[in-house]
C-alpha positions as CSV (number, residue, x, y, z in Angstrom):
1,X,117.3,47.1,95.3
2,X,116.6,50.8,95.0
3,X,115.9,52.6,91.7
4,X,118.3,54.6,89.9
5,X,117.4,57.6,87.1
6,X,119.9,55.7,85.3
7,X,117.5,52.4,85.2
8,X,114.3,54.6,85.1
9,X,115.6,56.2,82.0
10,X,116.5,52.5,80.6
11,X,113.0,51.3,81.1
12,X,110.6,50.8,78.2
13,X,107.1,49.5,77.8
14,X,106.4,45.9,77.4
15,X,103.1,44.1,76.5
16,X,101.8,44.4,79.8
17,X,102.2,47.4,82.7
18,X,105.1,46.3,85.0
19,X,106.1,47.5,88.2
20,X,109.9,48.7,89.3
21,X,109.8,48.9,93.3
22,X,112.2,51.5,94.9
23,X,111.2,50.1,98.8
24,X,108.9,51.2,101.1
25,X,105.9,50.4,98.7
26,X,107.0,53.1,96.7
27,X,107.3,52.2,92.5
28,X,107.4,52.7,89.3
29,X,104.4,52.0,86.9
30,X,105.4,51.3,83.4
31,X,103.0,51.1,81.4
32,X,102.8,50.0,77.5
33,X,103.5,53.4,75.9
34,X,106.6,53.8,78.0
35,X,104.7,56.2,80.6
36,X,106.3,55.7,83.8
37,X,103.8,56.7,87.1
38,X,104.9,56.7,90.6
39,X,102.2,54.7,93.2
40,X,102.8,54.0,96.8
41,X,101.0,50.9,98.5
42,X,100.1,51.4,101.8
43,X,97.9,49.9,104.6
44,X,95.8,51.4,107.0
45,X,93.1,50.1,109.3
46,X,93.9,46.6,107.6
47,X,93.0,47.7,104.1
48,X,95.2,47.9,101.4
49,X,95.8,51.3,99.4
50,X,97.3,52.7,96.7
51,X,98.2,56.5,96.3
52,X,99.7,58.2,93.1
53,X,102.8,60.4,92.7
54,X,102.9,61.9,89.7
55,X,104.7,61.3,86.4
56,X,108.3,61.0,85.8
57,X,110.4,62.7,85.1
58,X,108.0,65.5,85.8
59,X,108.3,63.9,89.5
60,X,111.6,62.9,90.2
61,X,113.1,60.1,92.1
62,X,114.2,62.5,95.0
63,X,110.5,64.0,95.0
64,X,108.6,60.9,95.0
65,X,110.9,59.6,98.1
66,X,110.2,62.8,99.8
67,X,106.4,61.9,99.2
68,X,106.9,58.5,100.0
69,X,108.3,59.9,103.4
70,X,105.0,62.5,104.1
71,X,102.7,59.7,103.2
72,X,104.2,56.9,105.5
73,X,104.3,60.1,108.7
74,X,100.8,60.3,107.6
75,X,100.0,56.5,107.9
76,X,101.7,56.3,111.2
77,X,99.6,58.8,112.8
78,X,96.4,56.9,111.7
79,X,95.8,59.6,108.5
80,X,94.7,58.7,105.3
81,X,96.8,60.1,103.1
82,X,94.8,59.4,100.0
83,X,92.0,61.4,101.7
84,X,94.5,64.1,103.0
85,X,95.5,64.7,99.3
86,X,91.9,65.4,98.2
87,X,91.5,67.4,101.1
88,X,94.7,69.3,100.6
89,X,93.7,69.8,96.5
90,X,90.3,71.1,97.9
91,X,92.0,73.8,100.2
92,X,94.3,74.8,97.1
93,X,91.7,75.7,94.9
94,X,89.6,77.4,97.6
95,X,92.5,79.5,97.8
96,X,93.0,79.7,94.6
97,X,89.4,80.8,94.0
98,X,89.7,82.9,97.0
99,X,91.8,86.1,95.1
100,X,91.8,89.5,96.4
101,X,89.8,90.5,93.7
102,X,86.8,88.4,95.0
103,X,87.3,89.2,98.4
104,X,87.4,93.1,97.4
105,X,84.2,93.3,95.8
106,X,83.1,91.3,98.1
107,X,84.2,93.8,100.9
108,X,82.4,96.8,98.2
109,X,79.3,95.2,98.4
110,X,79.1,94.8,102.0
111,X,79.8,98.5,102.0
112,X,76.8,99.0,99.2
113,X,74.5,97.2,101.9
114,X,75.9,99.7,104.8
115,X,74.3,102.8,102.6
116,X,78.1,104.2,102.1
117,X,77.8,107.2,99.5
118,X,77.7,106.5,95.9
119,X,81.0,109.5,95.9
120,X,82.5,107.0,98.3
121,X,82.1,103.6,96.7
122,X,83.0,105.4,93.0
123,X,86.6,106.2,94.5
124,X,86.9,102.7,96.4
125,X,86.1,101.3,92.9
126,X,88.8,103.6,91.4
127,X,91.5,103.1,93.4
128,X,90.6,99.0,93.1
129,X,90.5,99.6,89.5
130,X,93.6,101.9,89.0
131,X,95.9,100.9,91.3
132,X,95.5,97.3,93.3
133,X,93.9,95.2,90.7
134,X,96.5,94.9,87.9
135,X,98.9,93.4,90.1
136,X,96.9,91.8,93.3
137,X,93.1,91.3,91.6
138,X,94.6,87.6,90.8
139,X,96.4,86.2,93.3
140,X,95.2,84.2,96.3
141,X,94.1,86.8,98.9
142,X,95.9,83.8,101.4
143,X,99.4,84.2,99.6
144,X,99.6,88.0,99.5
145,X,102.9,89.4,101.4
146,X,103.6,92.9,102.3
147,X,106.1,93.7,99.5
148,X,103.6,93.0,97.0
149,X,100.8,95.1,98.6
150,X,104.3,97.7,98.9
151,X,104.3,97.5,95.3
152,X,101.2,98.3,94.6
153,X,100.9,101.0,96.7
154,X,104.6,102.5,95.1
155,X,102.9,102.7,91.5
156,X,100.6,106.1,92.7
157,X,103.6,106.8,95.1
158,X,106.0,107.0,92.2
159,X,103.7,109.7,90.4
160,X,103.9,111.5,93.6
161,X,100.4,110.8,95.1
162,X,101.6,110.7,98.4
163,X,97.8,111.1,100.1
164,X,96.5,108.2,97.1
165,X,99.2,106.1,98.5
166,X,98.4,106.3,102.3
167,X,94.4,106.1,101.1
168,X,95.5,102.8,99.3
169,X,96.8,101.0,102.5
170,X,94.1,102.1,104.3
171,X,91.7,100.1,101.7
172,X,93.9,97.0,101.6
173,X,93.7,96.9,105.2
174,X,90.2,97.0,105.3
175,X,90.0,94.4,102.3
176,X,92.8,92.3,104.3
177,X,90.8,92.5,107.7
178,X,87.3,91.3,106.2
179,X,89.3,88.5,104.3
180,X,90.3,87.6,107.9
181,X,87.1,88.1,109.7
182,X,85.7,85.4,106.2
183,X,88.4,83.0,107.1
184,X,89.8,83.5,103.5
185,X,93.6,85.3,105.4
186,X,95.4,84.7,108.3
187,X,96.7,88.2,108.6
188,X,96.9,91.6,107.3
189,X,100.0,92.1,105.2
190,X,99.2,95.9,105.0
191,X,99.6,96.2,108.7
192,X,103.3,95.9,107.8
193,X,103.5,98.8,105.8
194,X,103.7,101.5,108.7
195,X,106.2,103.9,107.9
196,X,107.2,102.4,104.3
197,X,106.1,104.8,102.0
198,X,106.8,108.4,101.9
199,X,104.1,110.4,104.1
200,X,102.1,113.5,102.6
201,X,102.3,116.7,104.2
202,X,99.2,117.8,105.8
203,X,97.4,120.2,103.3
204,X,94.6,122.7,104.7
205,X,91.8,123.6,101.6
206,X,92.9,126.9,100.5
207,X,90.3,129.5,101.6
208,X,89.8,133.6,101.7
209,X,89.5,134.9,104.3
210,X,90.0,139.0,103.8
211,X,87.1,140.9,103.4
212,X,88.1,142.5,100.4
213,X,88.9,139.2,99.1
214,X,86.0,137.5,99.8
215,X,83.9,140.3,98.3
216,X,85.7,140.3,95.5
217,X,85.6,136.5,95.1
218,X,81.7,136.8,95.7
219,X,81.6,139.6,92.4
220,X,83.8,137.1,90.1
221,X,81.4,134.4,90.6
222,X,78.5,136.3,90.2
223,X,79.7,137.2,86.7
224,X,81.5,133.7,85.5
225,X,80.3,133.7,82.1
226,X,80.1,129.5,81.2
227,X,77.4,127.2,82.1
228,X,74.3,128.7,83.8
229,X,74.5,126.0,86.5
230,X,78.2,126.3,86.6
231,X,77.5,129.5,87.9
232,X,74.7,128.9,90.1
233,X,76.9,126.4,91.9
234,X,79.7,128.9,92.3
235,X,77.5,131.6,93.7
236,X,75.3,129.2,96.1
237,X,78.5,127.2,97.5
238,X,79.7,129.6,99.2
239,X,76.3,130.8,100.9
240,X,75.6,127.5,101.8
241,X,78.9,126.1,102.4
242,X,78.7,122.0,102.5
243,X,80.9,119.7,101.5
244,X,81.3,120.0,97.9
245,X,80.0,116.3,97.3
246,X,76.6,117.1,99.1
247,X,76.1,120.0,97.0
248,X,76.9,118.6,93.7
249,X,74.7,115.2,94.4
250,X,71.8,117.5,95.8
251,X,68.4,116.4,94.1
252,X,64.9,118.3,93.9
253,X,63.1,116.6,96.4
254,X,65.4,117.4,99.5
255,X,64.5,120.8,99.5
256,X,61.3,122.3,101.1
257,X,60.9,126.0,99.8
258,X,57.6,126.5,102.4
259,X,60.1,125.7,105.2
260,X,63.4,127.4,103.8
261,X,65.1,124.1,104.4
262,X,67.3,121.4,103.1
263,X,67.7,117.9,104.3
264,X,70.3,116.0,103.2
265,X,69.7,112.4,103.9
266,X,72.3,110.6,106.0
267,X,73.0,108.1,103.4
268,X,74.9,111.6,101.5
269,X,76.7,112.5,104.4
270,X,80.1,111.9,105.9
271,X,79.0,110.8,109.3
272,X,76.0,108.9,108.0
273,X,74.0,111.5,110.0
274,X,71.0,113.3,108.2
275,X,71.9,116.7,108.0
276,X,69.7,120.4,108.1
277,X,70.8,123.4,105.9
278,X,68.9,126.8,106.8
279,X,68.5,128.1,103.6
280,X,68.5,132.6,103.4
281,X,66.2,134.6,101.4
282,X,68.9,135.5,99.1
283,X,69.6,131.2,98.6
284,X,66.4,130.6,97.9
285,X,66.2,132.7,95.6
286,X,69.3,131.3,93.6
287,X,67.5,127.9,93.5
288,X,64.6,129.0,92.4
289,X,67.0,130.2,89.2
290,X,68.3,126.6,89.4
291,X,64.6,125.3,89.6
292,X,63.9,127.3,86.2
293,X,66.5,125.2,84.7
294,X,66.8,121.7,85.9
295,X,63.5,121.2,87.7
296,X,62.6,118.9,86.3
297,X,65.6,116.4,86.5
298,X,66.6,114.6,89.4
299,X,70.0,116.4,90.3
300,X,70.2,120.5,91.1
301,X,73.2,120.3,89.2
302,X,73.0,117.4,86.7
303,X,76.2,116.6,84.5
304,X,76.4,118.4,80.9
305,X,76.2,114.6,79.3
306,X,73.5,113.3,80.7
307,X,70.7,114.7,83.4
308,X,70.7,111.0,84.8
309,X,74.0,111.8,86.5
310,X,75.0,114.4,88.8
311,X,77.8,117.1,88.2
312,X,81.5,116.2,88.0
313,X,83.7,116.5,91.0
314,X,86.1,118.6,89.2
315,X,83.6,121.4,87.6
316,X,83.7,123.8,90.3
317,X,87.0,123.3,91.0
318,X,87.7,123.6,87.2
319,X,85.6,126.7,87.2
320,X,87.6,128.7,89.7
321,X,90.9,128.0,87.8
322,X,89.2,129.6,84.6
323,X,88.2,132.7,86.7
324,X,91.9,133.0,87.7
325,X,92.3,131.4,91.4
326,X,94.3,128.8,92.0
327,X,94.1,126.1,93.9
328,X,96.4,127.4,97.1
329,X,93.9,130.4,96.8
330,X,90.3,128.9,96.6
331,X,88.6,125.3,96.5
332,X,85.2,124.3,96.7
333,X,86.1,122.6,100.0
334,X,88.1,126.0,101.1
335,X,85.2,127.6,100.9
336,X,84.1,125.5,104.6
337,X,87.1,127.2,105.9
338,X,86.7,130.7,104.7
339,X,82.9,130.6,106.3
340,X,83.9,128.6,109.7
341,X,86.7,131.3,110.0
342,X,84.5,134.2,110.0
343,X,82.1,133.1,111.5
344,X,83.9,132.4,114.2
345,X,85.7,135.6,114.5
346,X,82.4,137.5,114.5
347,X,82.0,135.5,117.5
348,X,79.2,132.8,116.4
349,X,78.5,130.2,118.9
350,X,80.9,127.2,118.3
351,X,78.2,124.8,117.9
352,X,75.7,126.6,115.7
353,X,79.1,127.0,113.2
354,X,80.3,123.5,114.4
355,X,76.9,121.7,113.6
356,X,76.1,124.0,110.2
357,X,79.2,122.7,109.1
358,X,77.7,118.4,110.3
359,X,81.3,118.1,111.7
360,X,81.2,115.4,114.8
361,X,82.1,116.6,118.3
362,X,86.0,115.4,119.2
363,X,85.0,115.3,123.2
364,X,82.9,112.4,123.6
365,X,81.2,113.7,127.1
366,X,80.5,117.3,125.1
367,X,79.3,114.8,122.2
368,X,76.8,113.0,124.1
369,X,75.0,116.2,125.9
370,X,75.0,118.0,123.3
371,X,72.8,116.9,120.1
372,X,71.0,119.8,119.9
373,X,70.2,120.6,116.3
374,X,70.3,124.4,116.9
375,X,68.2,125.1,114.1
376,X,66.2,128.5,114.8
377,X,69.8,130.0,116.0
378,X,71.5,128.5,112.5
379,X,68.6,130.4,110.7
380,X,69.5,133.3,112.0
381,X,73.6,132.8,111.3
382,X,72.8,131.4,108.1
383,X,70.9,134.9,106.9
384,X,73.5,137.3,108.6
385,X,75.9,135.2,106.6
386,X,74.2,135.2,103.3
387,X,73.5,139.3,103.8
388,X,77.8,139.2,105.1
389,X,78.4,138.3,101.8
390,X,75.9,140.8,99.8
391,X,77.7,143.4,101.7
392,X,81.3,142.9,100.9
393,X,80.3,141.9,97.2
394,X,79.1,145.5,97.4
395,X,82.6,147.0,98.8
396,X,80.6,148.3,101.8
397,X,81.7,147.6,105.5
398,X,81.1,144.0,107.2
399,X,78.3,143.4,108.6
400,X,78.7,143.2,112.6
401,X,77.2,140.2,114.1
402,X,74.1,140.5,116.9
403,X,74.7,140.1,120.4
404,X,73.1,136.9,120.3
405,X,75.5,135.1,118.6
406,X,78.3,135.0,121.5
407,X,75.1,133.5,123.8
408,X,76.0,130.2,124.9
């Protein structure tokens, strides 16, 4: 007759292991010690078989005739279900192997081998680091769901990092998608996200743009009193203006002072695309300033700890907040702006400006004729520009540009 808990509970260990059969070749082992084990005999292809439950009361009866049920479904469709439980304990600790923090530095390193920026892969390692590992760096990438990945997300949210947030999806769904592409996820959970946090309003980098302003900007940095190369960077940025991460990581042997030129490798750049910098007479002679003091290191502008690393992202920043601008009045970054604006106005051709500043082209037919690098004419806007600046540092009158910068 069918087992009870009541007789399971009653039964005790005798000499010898004995068996207490529920039906269906499911039992109870009880062995000497009073441990009682669930086993099912089975048959299949004309062998005999016997597969194990589990302990009771760790099993119960209901549990082990609920696996008794699976097993037999198994049987009757010619399955093993022996082999079906290895195979199912393999795919659980695949999984469980497989977490998202495996897969995501997994997904870095791929990004390592695809020459990403060392700027780029420091934040992806942050925002893994800060944000996405404490609660998702252990679990199986598999068994993720979109409210834990909202969760996540919520803790930068909550401090009111609205454009960290949106940044963080972004990276999941990257991490997600290549754990999908490996066979390690069915699906992007992130994808699910669309519209669940709170959305950052689109912030432009403060620039200058007055003359008086900019002159007087120009005549501050020239007499910023900290670091020599704190100031060297403040004075050049604007004459050259890139994107503050390509200054800051520039390094000694990019630059060719025979050829007043800088070439920043594409590996530094945003669109992976090397880029030229003109450099003016009065730029080169600011580097060769810089040259007098970190020549002989690797970086133009090497941290303050150690020459082996490059300046901070924050020093320039940092530095225009001590020489009283804030941030809705200048950035490094605004800087970009504040040239690409008046340049513009003084009616520079849109792709000398466009291609100085190694933006890509946003109409793909104008894109494809038009990879001209437009050096000799850049020379020639990057020295009006640098002798723009002189002049308004000086209070005089802007300089007027040269018919040949409207020619198209």
């Amino acid at each position: 007759m069918p087992l009870t808990d009541f007789a399971i509970k009653a039964a005790k260990g005798k000499a010898k292991p004995y068996k207490m059969a529920d039906g269906g070749g499911l039992y109870l082992l009880v062995k000497s010690d009073s441990g009682r084990y669930w086993r099912l005999d089975y048959r299949l292809h004309a062998k005999r078989k016997t597969l194990a439950f589990g302990v009771y009361p760790q099993v119960s009866l209901a549990d082990a005739r609920a696996a008794r049920q699976d097993a037999r479904s198994l049987v009757r469709q010619g399955i093993d279900p022996s082999a079906q439980k290895r195979i199912d304990a393999l795919a659980a600790r695949v999984t469980a192997a497989n977490t998202f923090k495996l897969v995501a530095e997994e997904y870095k390193e791929k990004r390592r081998r695809e020459g990403v920026s060392a700027i780029t892969l420091a934040k992806l390692e942050w925002l893994l680091a800060e944000y996405l590992y404490p609660s998702l760096g252990d679990r199986p990438i598999e068994e993720i769901e979109p409210p834990e990945v909202l969760e996540a997300l919520r803790g930068a949210e909550r401090r009111g990092l609205l454009e960290t947030a949106a940044r963080l999806r972004s990276v999941c769904g990257r991490i997600f998608r290549y754990a999908v592409a490996t066979g390690r996820a069915k699906r992007d959970p992130a994808a699910d996200l669309r519209g669940a946090i709170a959305t950052a309003k689109p912030k432009h980098h403060a620039p200058i743009l007055d003359p008086i302003g900019v002159g007087g900007l120009m005549r501050v940095v020239e007499g910023y009193t900290g670091q020599p190369t704190t100031r060297l960077a403040l004075v050049i940025a604007p004459r050259l203006f890139v994107r503050p991460g390509e200054l800051r990581t520039a390094e000694w042997p990019e630059f060719d002072f025979e050829n007043a030129l800088w070439r920043i490798p594409d590996a530094k750049m945003k669109l992976r695309i090397r880029h030229l910098v003109p450099l003016s007479r009065q730029a080169l002679k600011l580097l060769e300033e810089l040259r007098a003091l970190t020549g002989r290191g690797r970086y133009l502008f090497p941290s303050l700890r150690t020459r082996t690393r490059c300046m901070s992202e924050n020093t320039i920043n940092a530095a225009f907040r001590r020489l009283g601008y804030s941030q809705d009045e200048v950035t490094g970054h605004g800087l970009r702006r504040m040239a690409s604006t008046l340049l513009n106005e003084h009616g520079f051709n849109r792709d000398w400006i466009e291609r100085q500043l190694a933006h890509s082209e946003q109409d793909e037919v104008r894109a494809a004729y038009n990879a001209a690098e437009w050096l000799p004419e850049r020379r020639q806007m990057m020295q009006w520009w640098s002798d723009h600046l002189d002049r308004l540092a000086g209070g005089k009158t802007p300089l007027r540009a040269s018919a040949d910068s409207h020619r198209w």
